[in-house]
Backbone of each chain as ProteinMPNN parsed JSONL, in Angstrom:
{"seq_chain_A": "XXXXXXXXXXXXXXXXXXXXXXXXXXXXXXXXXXX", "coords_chain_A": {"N_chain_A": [[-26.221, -59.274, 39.328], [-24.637, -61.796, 39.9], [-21.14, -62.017, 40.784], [-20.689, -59.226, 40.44], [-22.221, -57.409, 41.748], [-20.936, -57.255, 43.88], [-18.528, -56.222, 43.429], [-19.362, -53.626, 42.572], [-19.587, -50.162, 41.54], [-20.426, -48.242, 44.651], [-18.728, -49.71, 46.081], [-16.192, -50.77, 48.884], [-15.823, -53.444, 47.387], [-15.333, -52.436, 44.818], [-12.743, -50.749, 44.752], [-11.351, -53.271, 45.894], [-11.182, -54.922, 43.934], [-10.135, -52.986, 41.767], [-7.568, -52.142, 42.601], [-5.892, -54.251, 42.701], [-6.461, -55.958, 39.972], [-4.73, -53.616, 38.985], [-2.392, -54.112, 40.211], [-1.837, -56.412, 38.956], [-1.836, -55.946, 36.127], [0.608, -53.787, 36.153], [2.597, -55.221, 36.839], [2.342, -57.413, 34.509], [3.153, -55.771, 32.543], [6.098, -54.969, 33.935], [6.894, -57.749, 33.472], [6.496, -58.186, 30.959], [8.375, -56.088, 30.058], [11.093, -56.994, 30.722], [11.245, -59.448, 29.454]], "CA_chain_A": [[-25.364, -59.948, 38.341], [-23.319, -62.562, 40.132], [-19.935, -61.626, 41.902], [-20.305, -58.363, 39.995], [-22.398, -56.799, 42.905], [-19.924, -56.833, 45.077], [-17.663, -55.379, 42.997], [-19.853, -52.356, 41.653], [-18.934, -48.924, 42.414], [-19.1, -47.473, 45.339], [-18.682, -50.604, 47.484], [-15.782, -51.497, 48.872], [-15.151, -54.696, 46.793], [-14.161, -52.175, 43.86], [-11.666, -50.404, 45.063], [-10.174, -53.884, 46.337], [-10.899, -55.754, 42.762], [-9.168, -52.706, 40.533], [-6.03, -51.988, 42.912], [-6.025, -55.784, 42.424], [-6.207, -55.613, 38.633], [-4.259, -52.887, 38.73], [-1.529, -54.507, 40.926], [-1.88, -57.226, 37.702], [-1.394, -54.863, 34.853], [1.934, -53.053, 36.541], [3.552, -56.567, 36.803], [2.708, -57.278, 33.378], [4.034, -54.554, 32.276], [7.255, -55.297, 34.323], [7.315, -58.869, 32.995], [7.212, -58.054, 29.249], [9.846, -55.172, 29.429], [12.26, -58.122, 30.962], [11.174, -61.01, 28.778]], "C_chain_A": [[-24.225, -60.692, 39.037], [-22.462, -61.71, 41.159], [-20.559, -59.811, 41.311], [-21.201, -57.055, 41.158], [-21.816, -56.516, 43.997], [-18.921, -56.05, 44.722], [-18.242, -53.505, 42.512], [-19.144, -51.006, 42.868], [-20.27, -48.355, 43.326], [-18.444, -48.29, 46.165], [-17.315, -50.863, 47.257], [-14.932, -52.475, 48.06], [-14.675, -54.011, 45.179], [-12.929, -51.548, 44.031], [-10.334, -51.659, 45.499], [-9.298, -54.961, 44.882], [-10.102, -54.583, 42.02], [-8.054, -52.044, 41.305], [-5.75, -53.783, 42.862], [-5.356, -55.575, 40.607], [-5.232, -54.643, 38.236], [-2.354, -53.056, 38.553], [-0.545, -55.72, 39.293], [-1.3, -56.739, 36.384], [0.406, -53.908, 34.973], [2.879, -54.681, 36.552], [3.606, -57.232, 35.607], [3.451, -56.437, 32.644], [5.379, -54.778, 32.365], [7.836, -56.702, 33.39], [7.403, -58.59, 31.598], [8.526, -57.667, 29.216], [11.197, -55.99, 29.779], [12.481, -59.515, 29.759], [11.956, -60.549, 27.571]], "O_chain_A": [[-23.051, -60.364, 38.866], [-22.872, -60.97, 42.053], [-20.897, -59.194, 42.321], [-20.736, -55.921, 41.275], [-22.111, -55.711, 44.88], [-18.408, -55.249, 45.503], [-17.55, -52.525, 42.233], [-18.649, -50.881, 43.988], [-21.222, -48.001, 42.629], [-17.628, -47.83, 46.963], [-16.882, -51.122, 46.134], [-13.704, -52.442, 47.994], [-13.939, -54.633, 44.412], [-12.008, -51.937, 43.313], [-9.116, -51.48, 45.522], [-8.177, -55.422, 44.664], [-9.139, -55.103, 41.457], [-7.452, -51.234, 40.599], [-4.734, -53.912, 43.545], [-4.255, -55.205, 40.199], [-4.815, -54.77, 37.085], [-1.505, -52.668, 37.751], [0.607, -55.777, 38.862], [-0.356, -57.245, 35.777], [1.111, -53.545, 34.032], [3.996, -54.732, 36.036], [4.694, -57.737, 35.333], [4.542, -56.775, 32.186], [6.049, -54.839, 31.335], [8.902, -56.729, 32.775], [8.489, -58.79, 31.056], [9.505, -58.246, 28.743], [12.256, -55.712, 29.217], [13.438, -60.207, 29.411], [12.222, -61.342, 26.668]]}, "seq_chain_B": "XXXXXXXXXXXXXXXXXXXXXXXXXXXXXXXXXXXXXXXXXXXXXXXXXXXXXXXXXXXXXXXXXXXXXXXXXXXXXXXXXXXXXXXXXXXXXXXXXXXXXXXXXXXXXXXXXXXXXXXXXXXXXXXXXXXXXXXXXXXXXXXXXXXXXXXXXXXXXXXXXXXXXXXXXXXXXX", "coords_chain_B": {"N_chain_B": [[-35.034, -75.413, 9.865], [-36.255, -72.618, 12.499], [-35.365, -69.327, 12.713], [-34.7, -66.746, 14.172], [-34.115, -63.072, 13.468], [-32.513, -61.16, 14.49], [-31.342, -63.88, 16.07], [-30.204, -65.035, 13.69], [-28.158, -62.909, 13.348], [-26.631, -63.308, 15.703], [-25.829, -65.408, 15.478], [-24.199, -65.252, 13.158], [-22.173, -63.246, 14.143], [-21.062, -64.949, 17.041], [-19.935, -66.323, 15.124], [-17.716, -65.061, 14.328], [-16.713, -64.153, 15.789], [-15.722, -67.037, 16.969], [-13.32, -67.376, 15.287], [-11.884, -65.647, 14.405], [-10.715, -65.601, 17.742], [-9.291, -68.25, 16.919], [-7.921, -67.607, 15.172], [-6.029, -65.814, 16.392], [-4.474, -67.175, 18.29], [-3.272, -69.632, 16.459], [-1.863, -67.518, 15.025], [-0.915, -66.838, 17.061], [0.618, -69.128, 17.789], [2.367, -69.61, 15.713], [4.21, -67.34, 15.601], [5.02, -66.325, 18.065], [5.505, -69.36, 20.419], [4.995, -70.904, 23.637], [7.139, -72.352, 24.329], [10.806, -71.62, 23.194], [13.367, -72.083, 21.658], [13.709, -74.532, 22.567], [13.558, -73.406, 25.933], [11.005, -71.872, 28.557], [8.77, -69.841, 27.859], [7.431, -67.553, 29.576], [5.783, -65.001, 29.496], [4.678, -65.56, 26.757], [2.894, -66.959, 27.571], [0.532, -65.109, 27.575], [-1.051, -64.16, 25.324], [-1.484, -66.926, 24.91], [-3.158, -67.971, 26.842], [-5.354, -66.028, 26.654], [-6.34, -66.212, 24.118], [-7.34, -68.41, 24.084], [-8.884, -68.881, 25.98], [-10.922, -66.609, 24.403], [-11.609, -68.416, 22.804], [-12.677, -70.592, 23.653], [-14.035, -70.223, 26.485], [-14.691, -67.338, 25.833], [-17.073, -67.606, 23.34], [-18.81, -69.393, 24.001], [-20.194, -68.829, 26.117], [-21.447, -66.647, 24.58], [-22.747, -67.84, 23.097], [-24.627, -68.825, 24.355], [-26.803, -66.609, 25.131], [-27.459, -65.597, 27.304], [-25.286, -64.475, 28.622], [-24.32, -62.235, 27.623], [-23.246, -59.73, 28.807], [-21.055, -60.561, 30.764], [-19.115, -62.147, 29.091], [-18.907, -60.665, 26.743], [-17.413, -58.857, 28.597], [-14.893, -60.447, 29.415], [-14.384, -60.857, 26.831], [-13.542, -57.983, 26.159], [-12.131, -57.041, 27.905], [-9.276, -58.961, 27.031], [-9.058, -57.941, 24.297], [-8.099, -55.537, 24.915], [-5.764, -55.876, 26.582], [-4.413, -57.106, 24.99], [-4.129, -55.071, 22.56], [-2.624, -53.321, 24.279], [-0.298, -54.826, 24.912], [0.75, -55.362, 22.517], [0.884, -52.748, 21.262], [3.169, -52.013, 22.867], [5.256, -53.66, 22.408], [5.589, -53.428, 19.605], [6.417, -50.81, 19.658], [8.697, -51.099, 21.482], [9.867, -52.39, 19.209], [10.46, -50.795, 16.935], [12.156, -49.092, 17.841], [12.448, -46.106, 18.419], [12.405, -45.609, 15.7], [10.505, -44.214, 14.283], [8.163, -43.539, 11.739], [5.192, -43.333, 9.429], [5.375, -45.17, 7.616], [6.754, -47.073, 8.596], [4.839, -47.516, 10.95], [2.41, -47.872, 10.34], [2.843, -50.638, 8.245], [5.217, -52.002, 9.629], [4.235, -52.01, 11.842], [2.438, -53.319, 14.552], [-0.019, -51.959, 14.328], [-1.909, -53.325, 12.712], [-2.635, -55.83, 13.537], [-3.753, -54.445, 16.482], [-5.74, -53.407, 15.382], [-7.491, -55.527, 14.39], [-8.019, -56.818, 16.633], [-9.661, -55.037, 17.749], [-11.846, -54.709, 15.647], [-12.687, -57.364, 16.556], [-13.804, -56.804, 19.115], [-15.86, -54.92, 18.314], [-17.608, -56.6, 17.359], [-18.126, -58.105, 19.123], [-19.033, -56.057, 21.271], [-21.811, -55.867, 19.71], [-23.137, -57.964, 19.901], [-23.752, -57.584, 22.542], [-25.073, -55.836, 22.798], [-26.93, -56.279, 21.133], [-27.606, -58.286, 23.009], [-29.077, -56.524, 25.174], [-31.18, -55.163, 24.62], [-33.001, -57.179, 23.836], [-33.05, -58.296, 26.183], [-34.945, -56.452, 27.854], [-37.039, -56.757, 26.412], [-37.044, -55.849, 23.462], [-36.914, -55.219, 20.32], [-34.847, -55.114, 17.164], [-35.298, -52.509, 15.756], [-36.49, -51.073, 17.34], [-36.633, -47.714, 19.147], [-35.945, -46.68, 21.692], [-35.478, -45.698, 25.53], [-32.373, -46.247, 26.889], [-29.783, -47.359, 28.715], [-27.435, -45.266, 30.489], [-24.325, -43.957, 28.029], [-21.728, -43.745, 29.316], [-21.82, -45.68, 31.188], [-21.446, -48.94, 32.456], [-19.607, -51.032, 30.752], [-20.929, -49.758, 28.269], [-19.699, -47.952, 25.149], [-18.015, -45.555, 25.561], [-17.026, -46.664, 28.017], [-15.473, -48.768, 28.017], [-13.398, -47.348, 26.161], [-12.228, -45.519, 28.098], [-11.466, -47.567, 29.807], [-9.633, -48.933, 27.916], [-7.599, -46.309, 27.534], [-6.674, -46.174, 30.518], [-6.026, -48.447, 31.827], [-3.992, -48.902, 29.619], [-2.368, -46.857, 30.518], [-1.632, -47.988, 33.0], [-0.544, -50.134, 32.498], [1.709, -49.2, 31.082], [2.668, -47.66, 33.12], [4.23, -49.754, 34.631], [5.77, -50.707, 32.78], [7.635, -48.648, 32.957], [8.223, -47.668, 35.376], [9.799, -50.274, 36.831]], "CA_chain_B": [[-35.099, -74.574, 11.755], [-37.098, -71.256, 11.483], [-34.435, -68.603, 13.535], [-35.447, -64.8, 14.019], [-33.45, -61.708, 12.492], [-31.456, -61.201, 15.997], [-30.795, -65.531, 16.165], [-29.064, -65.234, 13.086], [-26.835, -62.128, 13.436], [-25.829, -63.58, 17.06], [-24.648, -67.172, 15.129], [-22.564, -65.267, 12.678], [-21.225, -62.377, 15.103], [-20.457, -65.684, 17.492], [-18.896, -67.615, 14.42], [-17.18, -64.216, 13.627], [-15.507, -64.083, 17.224], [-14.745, -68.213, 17.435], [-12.504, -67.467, 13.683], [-10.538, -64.174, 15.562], [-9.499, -66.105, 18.177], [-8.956, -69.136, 17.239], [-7.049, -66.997, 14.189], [-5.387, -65.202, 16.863], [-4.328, -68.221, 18.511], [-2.704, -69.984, 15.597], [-1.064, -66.69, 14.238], [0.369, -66.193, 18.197], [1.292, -70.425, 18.324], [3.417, -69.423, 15.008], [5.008, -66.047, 15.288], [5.88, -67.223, 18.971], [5.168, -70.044, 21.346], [5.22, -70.645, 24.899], [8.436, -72.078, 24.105], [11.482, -70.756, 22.107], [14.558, -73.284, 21.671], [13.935, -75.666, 23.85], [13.336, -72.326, 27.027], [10.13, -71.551, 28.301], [8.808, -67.644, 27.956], [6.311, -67.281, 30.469], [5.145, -63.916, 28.847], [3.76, -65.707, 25.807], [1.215, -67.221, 28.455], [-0.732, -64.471, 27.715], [-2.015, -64.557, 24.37], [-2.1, -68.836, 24.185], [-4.617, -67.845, 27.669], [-5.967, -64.841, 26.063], [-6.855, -66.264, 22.313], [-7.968, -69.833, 24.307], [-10.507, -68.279, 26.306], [-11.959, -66.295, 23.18], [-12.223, -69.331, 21.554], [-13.581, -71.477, 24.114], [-15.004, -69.827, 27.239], [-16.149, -66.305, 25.513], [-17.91, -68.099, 22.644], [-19.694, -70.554, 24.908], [-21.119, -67.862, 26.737], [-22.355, -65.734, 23.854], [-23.866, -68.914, 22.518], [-26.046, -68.945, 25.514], [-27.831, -65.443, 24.819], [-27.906, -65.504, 28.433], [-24.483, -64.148, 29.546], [-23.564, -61.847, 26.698], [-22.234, -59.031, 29.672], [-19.785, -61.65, 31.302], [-18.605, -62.94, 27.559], [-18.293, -59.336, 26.431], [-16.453, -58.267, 29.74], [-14.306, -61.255, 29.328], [-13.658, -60.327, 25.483], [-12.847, -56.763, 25.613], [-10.173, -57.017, 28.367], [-8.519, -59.393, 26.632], [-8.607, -57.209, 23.455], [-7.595, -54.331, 25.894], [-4.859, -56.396, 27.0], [-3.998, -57.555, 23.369], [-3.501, -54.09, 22.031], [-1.731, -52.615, 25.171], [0.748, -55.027, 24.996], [1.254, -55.074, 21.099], [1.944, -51.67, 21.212], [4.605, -51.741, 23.625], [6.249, -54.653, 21.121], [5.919, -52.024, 18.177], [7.396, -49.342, 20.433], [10.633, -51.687, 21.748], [10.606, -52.904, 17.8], [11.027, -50.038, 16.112], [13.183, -48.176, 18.936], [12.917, -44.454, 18.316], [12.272, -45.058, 14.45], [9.201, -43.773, 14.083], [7.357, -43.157, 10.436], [4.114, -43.179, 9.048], [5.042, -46.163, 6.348], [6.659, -47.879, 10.041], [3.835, -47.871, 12.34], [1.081, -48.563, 9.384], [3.004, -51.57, 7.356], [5.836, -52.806, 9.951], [4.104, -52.355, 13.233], [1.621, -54.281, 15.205], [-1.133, -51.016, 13.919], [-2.78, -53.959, 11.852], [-3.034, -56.728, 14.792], [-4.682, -53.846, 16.945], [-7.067, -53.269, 14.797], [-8.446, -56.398, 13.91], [-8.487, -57.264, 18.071], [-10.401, -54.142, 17.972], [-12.949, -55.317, 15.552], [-13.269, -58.664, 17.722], [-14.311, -56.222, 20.221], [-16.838, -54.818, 18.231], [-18.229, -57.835, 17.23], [-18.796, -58.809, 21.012], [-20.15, -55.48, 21.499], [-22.72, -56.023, 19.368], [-23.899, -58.953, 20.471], [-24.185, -57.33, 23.965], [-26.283, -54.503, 22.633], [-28.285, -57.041, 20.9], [-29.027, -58.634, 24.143], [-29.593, -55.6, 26.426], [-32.045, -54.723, 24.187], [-33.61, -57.931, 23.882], [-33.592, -58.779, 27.897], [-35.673, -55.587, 28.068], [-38.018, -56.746, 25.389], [-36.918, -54.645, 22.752], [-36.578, -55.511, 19.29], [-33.631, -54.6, 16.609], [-35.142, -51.77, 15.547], [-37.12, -50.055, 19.0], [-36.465, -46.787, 19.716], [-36.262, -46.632, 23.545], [-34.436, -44.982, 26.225], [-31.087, -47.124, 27.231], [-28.887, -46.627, 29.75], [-26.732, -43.722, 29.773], [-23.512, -44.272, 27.431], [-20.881, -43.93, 30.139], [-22.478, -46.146, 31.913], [-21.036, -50.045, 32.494], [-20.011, -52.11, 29.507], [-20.627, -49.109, 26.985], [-18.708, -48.123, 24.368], [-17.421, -44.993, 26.509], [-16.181, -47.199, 29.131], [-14.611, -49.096, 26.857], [-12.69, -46.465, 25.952], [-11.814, -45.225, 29.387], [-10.998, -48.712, 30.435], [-8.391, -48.862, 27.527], [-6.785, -45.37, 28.344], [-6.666, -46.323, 32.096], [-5.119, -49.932, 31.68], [-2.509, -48.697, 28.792], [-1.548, -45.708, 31.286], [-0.983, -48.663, 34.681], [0.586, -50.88, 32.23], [2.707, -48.17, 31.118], [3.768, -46.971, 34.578], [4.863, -50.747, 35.03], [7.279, -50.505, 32.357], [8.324, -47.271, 33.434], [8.897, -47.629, 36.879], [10.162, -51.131, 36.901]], "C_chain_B": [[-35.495, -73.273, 11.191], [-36.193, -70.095, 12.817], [-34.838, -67.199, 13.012], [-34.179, -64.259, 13.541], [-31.886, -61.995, 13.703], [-31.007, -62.983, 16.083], [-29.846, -65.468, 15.461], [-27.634, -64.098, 13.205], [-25.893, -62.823, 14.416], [-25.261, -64.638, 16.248], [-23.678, -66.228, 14.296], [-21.699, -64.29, 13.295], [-20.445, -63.317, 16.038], [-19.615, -66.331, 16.797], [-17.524, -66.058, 14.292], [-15.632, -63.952, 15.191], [-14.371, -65.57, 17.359], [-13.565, -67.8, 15.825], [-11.618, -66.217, 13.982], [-10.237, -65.359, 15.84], [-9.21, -67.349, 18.075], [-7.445, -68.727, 16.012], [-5.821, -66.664, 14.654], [-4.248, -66.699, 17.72], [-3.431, -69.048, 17.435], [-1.687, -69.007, 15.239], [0.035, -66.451, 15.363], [1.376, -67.805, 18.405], [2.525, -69.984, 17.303], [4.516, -68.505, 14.849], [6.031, -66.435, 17.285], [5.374, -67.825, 19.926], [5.699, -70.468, 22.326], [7.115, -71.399, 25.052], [9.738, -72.058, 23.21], [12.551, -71.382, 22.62], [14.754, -73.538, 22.835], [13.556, -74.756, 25.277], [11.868, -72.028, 26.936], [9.694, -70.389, 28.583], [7.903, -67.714, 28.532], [5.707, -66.092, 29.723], [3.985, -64.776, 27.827], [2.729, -66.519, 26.151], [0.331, -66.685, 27.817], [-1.383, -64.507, 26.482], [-2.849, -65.763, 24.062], [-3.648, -68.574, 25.183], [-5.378, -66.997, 27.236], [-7.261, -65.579, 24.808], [-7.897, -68.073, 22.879], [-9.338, -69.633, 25.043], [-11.435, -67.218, 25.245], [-12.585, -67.417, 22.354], [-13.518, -70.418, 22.528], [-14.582, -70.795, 25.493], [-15.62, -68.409, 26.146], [-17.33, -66.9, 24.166], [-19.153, -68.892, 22.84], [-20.571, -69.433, 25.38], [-21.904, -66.969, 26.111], [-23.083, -66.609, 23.175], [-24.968, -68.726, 22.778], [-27.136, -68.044, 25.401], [-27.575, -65.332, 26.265], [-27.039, -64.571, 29.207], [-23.551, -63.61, 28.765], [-22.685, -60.703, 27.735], [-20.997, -60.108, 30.642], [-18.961, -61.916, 30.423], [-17.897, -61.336, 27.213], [-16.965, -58.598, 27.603], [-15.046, -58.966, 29.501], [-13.087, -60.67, 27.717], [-12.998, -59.092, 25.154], [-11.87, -56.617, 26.31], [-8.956, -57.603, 27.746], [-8.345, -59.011, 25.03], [-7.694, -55.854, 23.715], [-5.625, -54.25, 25.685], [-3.625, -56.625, 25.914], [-3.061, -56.604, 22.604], [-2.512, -53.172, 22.831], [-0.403, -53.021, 24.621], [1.33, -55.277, 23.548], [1.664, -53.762, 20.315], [3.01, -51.341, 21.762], [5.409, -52.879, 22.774], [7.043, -53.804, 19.938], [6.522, -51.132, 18.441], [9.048, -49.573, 20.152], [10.787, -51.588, 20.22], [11.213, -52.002, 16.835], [11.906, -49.12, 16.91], [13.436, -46.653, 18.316], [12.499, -44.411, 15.893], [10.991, -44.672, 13.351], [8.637, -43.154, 12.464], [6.231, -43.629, 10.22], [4.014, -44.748, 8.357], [5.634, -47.406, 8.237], [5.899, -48.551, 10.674], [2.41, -48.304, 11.577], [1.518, -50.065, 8.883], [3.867, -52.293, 8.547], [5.468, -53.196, 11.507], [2.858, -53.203, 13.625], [0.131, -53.207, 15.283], [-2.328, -52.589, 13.797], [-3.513, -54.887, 12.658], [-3.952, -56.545, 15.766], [-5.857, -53.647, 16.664], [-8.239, -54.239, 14.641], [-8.91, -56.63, 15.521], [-9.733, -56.095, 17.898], [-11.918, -54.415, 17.305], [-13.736, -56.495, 15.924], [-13.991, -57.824, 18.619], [-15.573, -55.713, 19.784], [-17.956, -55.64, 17.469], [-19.208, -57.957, 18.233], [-19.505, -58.021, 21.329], [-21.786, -55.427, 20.957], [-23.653, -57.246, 19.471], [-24.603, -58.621, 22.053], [-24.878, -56.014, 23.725], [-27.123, -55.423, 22.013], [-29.442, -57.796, 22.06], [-29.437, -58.045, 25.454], [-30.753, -55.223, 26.222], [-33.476, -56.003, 24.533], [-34.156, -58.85, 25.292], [-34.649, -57.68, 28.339], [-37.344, -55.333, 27.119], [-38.211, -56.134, 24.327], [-36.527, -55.439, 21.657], [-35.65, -54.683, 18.358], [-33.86, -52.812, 16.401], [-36.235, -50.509, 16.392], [-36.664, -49.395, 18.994], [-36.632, -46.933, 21.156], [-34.62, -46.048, 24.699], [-33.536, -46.069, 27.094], [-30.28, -46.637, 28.166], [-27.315, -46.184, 29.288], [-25.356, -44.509, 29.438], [-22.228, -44.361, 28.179], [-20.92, -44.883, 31.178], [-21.37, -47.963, 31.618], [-20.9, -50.991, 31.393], [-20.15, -50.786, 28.473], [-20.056, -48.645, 26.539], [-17.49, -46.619, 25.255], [-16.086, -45.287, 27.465], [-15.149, -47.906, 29.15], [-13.349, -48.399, 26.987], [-11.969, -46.244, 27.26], [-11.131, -46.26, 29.562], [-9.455, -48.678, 29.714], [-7.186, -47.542, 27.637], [-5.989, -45.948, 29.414], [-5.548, -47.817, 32.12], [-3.992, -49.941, 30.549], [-1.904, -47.87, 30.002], [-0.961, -46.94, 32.749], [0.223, -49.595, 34.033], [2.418, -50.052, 31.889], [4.026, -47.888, 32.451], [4.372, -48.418, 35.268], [5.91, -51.326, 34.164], [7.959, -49.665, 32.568], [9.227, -47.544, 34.529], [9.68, -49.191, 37.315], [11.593, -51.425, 36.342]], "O_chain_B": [[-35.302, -72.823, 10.061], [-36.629, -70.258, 13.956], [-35.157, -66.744, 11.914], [-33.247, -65.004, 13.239], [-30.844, -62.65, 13.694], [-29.782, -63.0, 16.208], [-28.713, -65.678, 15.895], [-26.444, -64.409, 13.159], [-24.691, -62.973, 14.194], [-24.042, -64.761, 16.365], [-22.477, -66.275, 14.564], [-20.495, -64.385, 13.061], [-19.264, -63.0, 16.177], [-18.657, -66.907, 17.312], [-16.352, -66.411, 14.16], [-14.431, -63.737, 15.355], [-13.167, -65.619, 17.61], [-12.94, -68.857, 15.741], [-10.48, -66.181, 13.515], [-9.745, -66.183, 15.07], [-8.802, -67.842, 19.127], [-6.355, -69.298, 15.977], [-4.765, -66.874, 14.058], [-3.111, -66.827, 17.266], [-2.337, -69.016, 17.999], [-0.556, -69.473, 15.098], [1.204, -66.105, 15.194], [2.481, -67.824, 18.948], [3.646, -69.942, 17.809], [5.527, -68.715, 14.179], [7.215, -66.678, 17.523], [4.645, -67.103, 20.607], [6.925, -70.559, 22.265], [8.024, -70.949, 25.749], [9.512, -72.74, 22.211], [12.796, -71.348, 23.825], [15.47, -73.15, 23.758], [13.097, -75.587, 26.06], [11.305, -71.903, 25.849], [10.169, -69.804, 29.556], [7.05, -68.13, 27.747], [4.733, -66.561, 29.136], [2.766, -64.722, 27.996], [1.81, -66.831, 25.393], [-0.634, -67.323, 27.398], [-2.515, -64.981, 26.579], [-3.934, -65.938, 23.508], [-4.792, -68.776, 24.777], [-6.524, -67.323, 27.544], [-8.484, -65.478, 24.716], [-8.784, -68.648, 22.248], [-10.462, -70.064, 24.789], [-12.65, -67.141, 25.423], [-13.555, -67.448, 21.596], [-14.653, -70.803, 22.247], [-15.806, -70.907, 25.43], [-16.776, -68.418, 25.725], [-18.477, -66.456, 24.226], [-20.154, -69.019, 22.135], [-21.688, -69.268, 24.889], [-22.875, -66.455, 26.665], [-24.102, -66.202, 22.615], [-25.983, -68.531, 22.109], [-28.292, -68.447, 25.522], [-27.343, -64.123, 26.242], [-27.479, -63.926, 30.159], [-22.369, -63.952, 28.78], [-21.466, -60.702, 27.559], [-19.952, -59.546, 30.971], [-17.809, -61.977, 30.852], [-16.732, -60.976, 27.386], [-15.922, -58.01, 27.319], [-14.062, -58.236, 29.386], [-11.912, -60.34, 27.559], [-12.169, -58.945, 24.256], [-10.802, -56.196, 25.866], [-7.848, -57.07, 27.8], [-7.536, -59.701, 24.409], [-6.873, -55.315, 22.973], [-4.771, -53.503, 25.207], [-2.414, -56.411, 25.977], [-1.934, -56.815, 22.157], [-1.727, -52.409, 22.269], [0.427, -52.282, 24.091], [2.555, -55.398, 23.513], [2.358, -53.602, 19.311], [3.786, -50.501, 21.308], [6.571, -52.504, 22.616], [8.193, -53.596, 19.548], [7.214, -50.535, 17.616], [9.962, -49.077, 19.494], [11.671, -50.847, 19.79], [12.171, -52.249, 16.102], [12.394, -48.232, 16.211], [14.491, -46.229, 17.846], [12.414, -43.453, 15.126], [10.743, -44.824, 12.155], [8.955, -41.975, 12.301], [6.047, -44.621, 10.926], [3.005, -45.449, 8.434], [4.917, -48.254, 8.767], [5.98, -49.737, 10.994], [1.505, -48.937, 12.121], [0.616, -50.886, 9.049], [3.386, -53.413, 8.719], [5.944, -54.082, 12.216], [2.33, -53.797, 12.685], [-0.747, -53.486, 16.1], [-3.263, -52.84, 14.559], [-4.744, -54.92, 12.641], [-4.743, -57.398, 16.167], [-6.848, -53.672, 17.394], [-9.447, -54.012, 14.706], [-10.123, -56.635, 15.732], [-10.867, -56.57, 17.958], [-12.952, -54.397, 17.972], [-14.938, -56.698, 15.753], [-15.068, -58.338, 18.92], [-16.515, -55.876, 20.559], [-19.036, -55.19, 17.087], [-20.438, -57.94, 18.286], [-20.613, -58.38, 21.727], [-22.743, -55.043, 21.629], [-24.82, -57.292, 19.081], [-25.577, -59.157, 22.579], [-25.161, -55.251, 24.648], [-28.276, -55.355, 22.438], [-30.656, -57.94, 22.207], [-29.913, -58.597, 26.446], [-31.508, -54.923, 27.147], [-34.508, -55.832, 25.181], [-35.086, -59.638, 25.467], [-35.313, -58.039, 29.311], [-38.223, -54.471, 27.085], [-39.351, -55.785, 24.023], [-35.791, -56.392, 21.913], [-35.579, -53.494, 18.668], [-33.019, -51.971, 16.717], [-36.57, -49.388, 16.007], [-35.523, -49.807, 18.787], [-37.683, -47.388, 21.608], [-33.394, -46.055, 24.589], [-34.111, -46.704, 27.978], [-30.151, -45.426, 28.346], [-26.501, -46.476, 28.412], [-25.028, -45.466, 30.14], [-21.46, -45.165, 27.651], [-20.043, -44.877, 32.042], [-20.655, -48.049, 30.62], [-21.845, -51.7, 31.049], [-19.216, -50.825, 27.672], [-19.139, -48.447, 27.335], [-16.294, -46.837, 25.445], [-14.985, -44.775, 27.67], [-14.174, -47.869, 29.901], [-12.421, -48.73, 27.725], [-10.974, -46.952, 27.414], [-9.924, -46.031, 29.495], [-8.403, -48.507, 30.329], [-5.999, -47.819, 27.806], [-4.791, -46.195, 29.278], [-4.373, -47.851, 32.487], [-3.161, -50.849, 30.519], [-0.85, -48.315, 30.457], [0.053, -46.66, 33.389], [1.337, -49.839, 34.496], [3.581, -50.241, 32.244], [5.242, -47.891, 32.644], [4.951, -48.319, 36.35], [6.739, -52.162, 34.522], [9.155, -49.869, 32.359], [10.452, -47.625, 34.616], [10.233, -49.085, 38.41], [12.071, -52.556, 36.434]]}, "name": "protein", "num_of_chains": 2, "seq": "XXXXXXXXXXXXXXXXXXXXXXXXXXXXXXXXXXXXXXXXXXXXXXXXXXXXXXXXXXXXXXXXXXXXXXXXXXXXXXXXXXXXXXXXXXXXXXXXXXXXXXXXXXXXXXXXXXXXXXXXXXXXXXXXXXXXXXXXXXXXXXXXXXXXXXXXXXXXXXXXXXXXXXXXXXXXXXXXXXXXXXXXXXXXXXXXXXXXXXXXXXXXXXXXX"}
């Protein structure tokens, strides 16, 4: 399925896509509670 | 045009998604837009990008039949996303004044919900075509892959836990 092989678990490329996403979601977070 | 059982659900489950967000979209340009006297709010990015890709990329893609897990993936984060951050609105808004007639009539309960049935909209279009990439018709009995499993409704779940609890700890700790 596309990129999504690289991302699947156990490889690698998920651990880098959901501390990624993750990284994403904590800075939202930050940016609402300011706005 | 002579369209099977499954053809038509997918057109009105797809019309049923482009009329969310393009709903959502309109209801977020009016209540508030990207900018607010004359200043621009970067925050309210996220719904105009949110409700613009429901309308135009995830719809396109569930058109296709072809790429209902991409469309669906696409759609439920950004319902995820939707209800995370519309409960932390309802939280700040009502600050500590928490009631039953509150969080049903004055909070952002109602907004969640409906994102939520966008979501299961989409899901059902992506169980229509897991089934149907496997040769399976609406009403087959057959063994599916297991419910915790990628994309199902489980994970779902999990996903929204997991992504309220990071967003969380980024209003927290911030």
């Amino acid at each position: 399925m596309g990129i999504l092989k690289y991302i699947a678990w156990p490889k690698p490329g998920w651990f880098v896509f959901h501390g990624f996403a993750a990284a994403l979601l904590l800075a939202l977070g930050a940016a609402v509670k300011f706005a | 045009m002579n369209f099977t059982v499954s053809g038509r659900l997918r057109a009105l489950a797809v019309a049923g998604i482009f009329c969310m967000g393009l709903g959502g979209l309109l209801l977020h340009a009016k209540i508030h837009w990207i900018f607010k006297g004359g200043e621009f709010q970067p925050t309210n990015l996220v719904p105009l990008v949110a409700t613009l890709t429901s309308v135009l990329i995830v719809t396109a893609l569930f058109s296709t039949g072809r790429h209902s897990a991409t469309a669906q993936l696409i759609n439920g984060m950004a319902c995820i996303i939707g209800i995370v951050t519309m409960t932390h609105y309802m939280i700040v808004e009502l600050d500590g004044a928490y009631s039953l007639k509150a969080i049903l009539i004055y909070g952002t309960l109602a907004d969640s919900l409906i994102l939520a049935g966008k979501w299961a909209l989409g899901q059902m279009l992506f169980e229509i075509d897991l089934d149907r990439a496997a040769g399976r018709g609406l009403n087959d009995r057959a063994k599916r892959p297991a419910y915790w499993r990628y994309l199902r409704a489980p994970w779902w779940g999990f996903h929204l836990a997991a992504m309220g609890g990071v967003y969380a700890l980024g209003v927290l700790v911030f």
